[in-house]
C-alpha positions in Angstrom: 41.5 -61.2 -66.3 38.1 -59.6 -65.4 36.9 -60.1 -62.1 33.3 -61.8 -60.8 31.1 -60.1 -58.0 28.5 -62.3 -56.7 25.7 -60.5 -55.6 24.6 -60.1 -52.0 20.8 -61.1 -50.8 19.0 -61.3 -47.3 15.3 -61.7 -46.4 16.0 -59.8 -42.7 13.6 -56.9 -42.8 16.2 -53.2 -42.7 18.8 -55.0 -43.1 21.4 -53.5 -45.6 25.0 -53.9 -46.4 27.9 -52.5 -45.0 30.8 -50.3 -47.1 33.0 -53.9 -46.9 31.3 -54.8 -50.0 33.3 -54.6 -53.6 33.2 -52.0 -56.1 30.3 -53.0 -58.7 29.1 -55.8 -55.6 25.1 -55.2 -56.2 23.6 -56.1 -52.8 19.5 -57.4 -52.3 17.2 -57.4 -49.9 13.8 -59.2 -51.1 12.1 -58.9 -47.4 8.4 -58.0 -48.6 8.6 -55.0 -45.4 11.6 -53.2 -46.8 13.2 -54.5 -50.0 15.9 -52.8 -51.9 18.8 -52.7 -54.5 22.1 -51.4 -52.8 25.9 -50.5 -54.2 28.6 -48.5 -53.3 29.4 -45.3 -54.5 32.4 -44.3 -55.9 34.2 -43.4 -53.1 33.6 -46.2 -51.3 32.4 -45.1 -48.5 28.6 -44.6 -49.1 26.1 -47.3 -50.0 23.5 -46.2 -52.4 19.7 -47.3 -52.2 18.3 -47.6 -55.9 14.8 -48.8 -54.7 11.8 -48.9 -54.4 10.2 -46.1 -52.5 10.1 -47.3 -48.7 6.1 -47.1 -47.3 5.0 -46.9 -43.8 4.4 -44.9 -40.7 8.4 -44.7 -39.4 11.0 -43.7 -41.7 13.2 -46.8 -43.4 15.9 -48.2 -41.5 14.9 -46.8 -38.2 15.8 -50.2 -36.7 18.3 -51.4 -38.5 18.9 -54.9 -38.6 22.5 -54.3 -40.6 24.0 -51.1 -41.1 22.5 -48.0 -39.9 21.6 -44.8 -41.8 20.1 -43.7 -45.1 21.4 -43.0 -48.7 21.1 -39.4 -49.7 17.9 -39.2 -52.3 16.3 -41.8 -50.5 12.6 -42.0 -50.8 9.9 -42.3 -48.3 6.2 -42.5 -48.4 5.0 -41.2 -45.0 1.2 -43.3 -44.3 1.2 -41.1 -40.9 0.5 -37.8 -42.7 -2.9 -37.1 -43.8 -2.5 -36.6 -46.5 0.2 -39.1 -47.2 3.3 -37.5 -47.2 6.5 -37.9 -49.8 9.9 -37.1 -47.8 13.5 -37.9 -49.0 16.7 -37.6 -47.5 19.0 -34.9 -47.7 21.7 -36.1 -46.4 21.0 -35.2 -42.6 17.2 -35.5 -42.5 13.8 -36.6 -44.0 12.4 -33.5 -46.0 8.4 -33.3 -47.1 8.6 -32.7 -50.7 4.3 -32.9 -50.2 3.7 -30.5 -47.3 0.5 -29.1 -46.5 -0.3 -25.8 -47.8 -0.6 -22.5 -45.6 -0.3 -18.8 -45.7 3.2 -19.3 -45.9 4.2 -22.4 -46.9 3.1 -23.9 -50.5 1.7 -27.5 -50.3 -1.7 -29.3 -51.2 -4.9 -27.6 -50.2 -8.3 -28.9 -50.0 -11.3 -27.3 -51.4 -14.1 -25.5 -48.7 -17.6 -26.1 -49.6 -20.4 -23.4 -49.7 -22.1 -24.9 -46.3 -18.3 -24.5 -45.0 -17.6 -20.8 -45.9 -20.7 -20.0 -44.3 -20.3 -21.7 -40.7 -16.4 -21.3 -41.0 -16.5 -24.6 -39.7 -12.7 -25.5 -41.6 -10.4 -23.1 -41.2 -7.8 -25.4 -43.2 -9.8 -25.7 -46.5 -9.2 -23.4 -50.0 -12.2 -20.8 -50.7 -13.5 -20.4 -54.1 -15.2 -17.2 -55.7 -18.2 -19.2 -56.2 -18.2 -20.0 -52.2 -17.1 -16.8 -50.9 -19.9 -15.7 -53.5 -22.6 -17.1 -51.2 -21.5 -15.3 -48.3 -21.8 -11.7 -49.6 -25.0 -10.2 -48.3 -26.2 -6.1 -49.1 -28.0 -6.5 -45.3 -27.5 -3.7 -43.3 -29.2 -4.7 -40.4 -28.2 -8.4 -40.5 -26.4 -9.5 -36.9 -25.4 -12.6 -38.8 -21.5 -13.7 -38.2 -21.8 -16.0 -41.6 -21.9 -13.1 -44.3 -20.1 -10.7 -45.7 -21.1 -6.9 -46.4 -21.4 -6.0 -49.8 -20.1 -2.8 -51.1 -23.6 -1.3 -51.2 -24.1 -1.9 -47.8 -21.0 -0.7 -46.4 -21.9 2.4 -48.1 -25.7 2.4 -46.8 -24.0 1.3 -42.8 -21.8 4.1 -43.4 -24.6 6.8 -44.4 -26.3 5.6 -41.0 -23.6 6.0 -39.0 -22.4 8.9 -39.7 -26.0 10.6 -39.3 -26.3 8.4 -36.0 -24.8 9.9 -32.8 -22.2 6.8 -31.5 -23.0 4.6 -28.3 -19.1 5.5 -27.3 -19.4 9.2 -27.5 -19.9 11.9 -30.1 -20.3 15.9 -30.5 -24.2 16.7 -30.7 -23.8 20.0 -32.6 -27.8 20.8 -31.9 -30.2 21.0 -29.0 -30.6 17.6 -27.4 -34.0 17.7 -26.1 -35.6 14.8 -23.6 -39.0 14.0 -24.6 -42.0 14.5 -21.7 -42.2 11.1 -20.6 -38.3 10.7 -21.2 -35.1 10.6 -18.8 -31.6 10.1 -19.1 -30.2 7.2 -17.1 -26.7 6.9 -16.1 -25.4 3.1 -15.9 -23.2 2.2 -12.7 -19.9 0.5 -13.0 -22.3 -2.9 -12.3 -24.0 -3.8 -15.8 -27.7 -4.0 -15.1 -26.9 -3.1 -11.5 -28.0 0.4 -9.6 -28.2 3.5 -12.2 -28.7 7.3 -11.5 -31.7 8.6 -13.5 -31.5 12.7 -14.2 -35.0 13.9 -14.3 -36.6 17.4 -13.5 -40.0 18.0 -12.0 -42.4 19.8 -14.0 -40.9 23.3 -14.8 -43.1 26.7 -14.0 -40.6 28.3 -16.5 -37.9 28.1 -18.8 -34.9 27.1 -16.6 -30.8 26.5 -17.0 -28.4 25.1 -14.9 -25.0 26.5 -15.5 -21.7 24.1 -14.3 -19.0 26.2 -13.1 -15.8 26.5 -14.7 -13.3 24.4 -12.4 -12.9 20.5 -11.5 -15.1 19.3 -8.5 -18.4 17.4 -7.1 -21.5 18.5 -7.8 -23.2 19.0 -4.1 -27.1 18.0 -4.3 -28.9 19.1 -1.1 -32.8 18.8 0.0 -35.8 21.4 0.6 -33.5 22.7 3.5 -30.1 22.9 1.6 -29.4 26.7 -0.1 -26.3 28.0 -1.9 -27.7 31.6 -1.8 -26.7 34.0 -4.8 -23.7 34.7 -2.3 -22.3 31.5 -2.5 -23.1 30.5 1.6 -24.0 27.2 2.1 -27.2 27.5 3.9 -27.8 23.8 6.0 -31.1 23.9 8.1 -32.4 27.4 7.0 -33.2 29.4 3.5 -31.8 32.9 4.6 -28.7 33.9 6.2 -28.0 33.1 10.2 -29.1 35.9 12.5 -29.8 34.3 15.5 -28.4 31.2 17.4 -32.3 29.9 18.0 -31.4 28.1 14.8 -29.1 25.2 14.4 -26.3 26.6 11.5 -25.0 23.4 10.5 -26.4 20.0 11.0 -25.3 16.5 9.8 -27.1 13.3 10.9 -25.4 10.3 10.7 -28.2 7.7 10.6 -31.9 7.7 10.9 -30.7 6.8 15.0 -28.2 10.1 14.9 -25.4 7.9 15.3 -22.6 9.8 14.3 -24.3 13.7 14.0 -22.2 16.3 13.8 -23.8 19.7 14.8 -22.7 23.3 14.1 -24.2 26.0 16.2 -26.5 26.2 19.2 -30.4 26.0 19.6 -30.9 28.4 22.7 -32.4 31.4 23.1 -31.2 31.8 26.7 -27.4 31.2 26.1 -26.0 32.8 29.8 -22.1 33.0 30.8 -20.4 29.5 30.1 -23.3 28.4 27.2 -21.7 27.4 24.3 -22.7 29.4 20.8 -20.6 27.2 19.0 -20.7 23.4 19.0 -19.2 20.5 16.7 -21.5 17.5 18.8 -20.8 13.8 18.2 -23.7 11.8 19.3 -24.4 8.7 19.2 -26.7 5.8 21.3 -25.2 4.1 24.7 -25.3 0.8 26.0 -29.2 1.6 26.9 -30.0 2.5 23.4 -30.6 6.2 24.7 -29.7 8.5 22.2 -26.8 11.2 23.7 -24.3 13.6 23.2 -20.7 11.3 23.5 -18.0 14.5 22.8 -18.0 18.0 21.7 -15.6 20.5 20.8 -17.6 24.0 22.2 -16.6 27.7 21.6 -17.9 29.5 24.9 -18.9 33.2 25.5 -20.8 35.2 27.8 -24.7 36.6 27.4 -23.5 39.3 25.1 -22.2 36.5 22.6 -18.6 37.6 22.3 -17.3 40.4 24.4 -15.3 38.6 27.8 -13.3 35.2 27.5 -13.6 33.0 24.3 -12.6 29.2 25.9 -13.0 26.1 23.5 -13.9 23.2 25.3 -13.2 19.5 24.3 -15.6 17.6 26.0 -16.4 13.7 26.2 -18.9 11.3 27.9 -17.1 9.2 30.6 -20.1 7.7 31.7 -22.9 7.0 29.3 -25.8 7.6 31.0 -28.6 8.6 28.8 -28.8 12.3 30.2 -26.8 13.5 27.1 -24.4 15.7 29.3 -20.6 14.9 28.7 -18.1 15.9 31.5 -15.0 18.2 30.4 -11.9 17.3 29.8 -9.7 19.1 27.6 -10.2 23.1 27.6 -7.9 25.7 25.3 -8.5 29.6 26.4 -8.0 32.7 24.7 -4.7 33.4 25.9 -3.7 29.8 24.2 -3.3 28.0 27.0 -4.4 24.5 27.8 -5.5 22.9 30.7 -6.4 18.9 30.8 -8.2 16.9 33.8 -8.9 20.3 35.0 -10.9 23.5 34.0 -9.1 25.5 36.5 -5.4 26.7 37.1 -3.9 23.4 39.1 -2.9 24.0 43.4 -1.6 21.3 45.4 -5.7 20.2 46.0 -6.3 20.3 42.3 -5.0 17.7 40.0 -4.5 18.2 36.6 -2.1 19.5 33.6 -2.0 23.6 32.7 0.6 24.1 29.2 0.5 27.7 29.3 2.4 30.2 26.2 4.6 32.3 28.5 8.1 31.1 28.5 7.0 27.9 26.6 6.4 26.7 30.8 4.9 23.5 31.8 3.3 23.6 34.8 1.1 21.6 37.2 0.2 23.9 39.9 0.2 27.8 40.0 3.1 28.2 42.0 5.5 30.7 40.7 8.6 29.4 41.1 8.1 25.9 39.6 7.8 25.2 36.1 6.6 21.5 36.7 4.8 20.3 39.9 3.1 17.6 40.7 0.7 17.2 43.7 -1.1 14.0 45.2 -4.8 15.0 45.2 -6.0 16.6 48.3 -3.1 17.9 49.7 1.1 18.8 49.1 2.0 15.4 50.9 4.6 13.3 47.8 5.0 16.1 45.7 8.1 16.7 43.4 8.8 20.1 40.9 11.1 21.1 38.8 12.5 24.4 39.5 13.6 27.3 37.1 17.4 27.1 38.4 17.1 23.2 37.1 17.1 22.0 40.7 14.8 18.6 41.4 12.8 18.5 44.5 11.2 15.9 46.2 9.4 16.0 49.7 10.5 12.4 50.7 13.3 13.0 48.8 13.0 9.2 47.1 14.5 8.5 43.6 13.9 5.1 42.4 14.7 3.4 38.8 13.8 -0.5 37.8 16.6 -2.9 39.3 15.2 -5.9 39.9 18.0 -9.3 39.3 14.5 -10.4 36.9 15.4 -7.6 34.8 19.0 -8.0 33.8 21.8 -11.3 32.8 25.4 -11.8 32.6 25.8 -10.3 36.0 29.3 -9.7 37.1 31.7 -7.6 39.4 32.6 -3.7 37.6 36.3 -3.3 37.3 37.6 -0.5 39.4 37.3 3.0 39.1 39.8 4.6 41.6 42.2 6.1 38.6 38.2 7.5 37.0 37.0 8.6 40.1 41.0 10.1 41.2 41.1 11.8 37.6 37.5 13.9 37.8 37.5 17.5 38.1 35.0 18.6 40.7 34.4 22.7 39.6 32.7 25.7 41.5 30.9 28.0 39.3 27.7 29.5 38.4 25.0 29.1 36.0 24.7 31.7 33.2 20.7 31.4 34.0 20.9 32.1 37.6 24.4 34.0 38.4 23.5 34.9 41.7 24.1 30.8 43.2 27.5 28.8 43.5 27.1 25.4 42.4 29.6 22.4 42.4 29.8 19.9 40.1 31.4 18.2 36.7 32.2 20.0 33.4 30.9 17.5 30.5 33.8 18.1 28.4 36.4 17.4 31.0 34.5 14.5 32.1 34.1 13.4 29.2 38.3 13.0 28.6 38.2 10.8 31.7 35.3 8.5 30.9 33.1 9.4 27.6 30.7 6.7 28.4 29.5 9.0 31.2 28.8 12.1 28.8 25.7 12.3 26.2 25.2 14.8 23.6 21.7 16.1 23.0 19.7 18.8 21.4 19.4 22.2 23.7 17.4 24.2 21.4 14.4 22.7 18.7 14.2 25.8 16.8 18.3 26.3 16.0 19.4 22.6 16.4 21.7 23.4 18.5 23.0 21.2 21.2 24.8 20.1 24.5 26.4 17.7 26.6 24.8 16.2 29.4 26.3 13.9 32.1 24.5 10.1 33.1 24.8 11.3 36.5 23.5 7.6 37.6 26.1 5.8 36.4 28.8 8.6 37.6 27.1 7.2 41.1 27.8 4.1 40.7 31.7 4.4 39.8 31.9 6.8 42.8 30.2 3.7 44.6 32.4 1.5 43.8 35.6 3.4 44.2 34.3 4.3 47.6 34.1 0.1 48.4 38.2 0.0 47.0 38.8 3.0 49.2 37.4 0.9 51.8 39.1 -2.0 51.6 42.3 0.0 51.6 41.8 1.7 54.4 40.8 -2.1 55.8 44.1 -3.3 54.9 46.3 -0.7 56.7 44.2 -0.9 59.8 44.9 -4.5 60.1 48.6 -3.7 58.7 48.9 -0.8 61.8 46.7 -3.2 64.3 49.4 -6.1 63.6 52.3 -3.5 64.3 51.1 -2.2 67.1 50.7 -5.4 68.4 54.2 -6.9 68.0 55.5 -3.5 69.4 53.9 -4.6 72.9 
């Protein structure tokens, strides 16, 4: 007996069966928003839309009201697009079937008109030959973004430029000549800013400048700035030096000579101690007097050479306005330097002399010192530095910083009777100075009892090569403090032999 389906209907807008309808079951939905004519498929397990094509801005059944999804070849008319839009359903999601066109998608494309080629106002729009027509122009000296070169006058720009020399560079294969009222100008790296002009006075005769052939800064100079066929440099003067009346070299900082730098001497009278060569730095003081502030001054005596050759470094210590620094720094012939001083230091003369023999240091003249130091005015507080290595002092003080201020986690030293018990206390001599016995420590024994008390430094600069020296100040101190344990030992038996000597009476 054949069976009867009675056909679904609902008015609810996206509303749409479920799979639990029958096979052949035809299913309606009459709502004016979203009708359509459902079944199920053959499996059973998909329901079909058979129509009509769903319009509107979302995509059908986006809120469903029933079941949720879409059948596959479902159509939808997109109003969103502009164009409207055709999509259907693959199956997984809504494909355009009506996109819009592009350079590499096909789709629908809208026709430009002539006024739109021209400005380029729609850059979405189709061109026809007859628009692209209007924009072809045979101008060559048009500046007009809207129009297109023609053939002919690509050729006619191209005949130009090639007989044209470019504004980026180019080979000029002729004579480039610079009219008489010309110049060439040479922009800065400001646009419309400062720029160099190259221009010649009026030529007597036919002249050329030659650039050497090497990298480097072209020097311009003034009327009294040479570079004779000798290649001197000539500053101050047209012909060579041959007298020091003339100032060789002279630099001026500023209109108020701040900052002048000057090379050789103006005197005609230069006596023993002048200086016939000067590098001056000069400047204006607190006054606003102009003045010498330092110098750097080769010396020589009134035959300009013969005797000693000293170089002075000189500064100003009190500006005055005289323009007379005082000396401070002074290197002789023999290469040796003196500073604070222009003499050789005694015990009434302060100051440092660094001389070449022997690499020595010294601070007086005294012979047997290699470092001195006086007080000014007399010998009273003065320490040296001896060439045996011995260190003398007249009051025989020796301080370093100890102040409680200075230091934290403050606590008693352990003992050092088994350090002090285990140094070896040597006689021998020095390999520098045989002829005297010396006591003391060897830094390598020492340095088995307590290494903290032995440090290893560089003896020679030149080789690298080193030895061990010994922190005698702390070696002090443990002998200090084994000294106090020594005491109290000898404390304890006193009282020990004091308390036996008692009960014997």
């Amino acid at each position: 007996m054949a069976s009867t389906h009675k056909s679904l209907r609902t008015s609810t807008a996206n509303k749409r069966p479920t799979t639990a309808i029958a096979d052949g079951q035809i299913a309606l939905n009459t709502n004016i928003t979203s009708p359509g004519l459902f079944f199920k498929d053959s499996t059973g397990a998909t329901i079909i839309k058979v129509g009509p094509v769903h319009v509107g801005t979302t995509a059908p059944n986006a809120s469903p009201a029933g079941s949720s999804g879409n059948s596959t070849g479902e159509v939808w008319q997109d109003t969103s697009l502009t164009p409207n839009g055709v999509k259907i359903w693959n199956g997984s999601a809504w494909v355009n079937v009506t996109p819009a066109g592009s350079t590499t998608v096909q789709g629908l494309l809208e026709l430009a008109t002539n006024a739109e080629t021209q400005t380029g106002s729609d850059t979405a729009r189709a061109v026809t030959p007859a628009s692209l027509q209007s924009k072809v122009s045979d101008s060559t000296s048009t500046t007009s973004s809207t129009t297109i070169a023609s053939s002919t006058a690509v050729k006619s720009a191209y005949d130009l430029a090639n007989a044209a020399l470019p504004k980026s560079g180019g080979t000029v294969t002729g004579n480039l000549e610079i009219g008489t009222t010309g110049s060439l100008t040479f922009e800065g790296s400001t646009a419309d800013g400062f720029e160099t002009t190259l221009a010649v006075t009026d030529p007597t005769a036919d002249r050329t400048i030659t650039f050497p052939d090497q990298t480097g800064t072209v020097l311009l100079g003034s009327a009294t700035a040479y570079i004779d066929s000798s290649s001197r440099l000539l500053l101050g003067t047209s012909t060579s030096i041959s007298s020091w009346s003339v100032a060789a070299v002279e630099i001026v900082g500023d209109t108020t000579n701040n900052g002048a730098l000057i090379l050789g001497r103006n005197d005609t009278s230069i006596t023993d101690g002048n200086g016939i060569g000067v590098i001056s730095f000069r400047g204006n003081d607190a006054n606003g007097t102009y003045e010498e502030c330092a110098k750097i001054e080769a010396q020589a005596d009134g035959t300009h050479g013969d005797g000693d050759k000293p170089t002075r470094l000189v500064f100003s210590t009190t500006p005055t306005g005289s323009g007379t620094p005082s000396e401070r720094v002074r290197i002789d012939d023999a290469g040796d330097t003196y500073i604070g001083t222009t003499v050789s230091p005694t015990s009434s003369i302060s100051g440092f002399l660094f001389t070449q023999t022997g690499r020595q240091i010294q601070y007086s003249s005294t012979a047997s010192s290699l470092i001195r130091v006086f007080e000014a005015g007399g010998n009273a507080g003065y320490a040296r530095i001896m060439g045996d290595g011995d260190l003398e002092n007249t009051n025989n003080r020796y301080t370093g910083l100890s102040d409680v201020k200075l230091k934290q986690n403050i606590e008693d030293a352990s003992s050092q009777w088994d350090d002090i018990k285990n140094i070896r206390v040597r006689k021998y001599e020095l390999i520098a100075n045989p002829t005297r016995k010396q006591i003391g420590v060897i830094a390598q024994e020492l340095e088995q009892v307590s290494p903290g008390l032995v440090i290893e430094r560089v003896y020679d600069e030149d080789t690298g090569e080193t030895v061990k020296s010994v922190a005698y100040s702390v070696l002090y101190m443990k002998a200090v403090k084994a000294l106090q344990e020594a005491m109290e030992r000898i404390e304890t038996l006193e009282a020990k032999v004091a308390a036996l000597e008692g009960g014997a009476s």
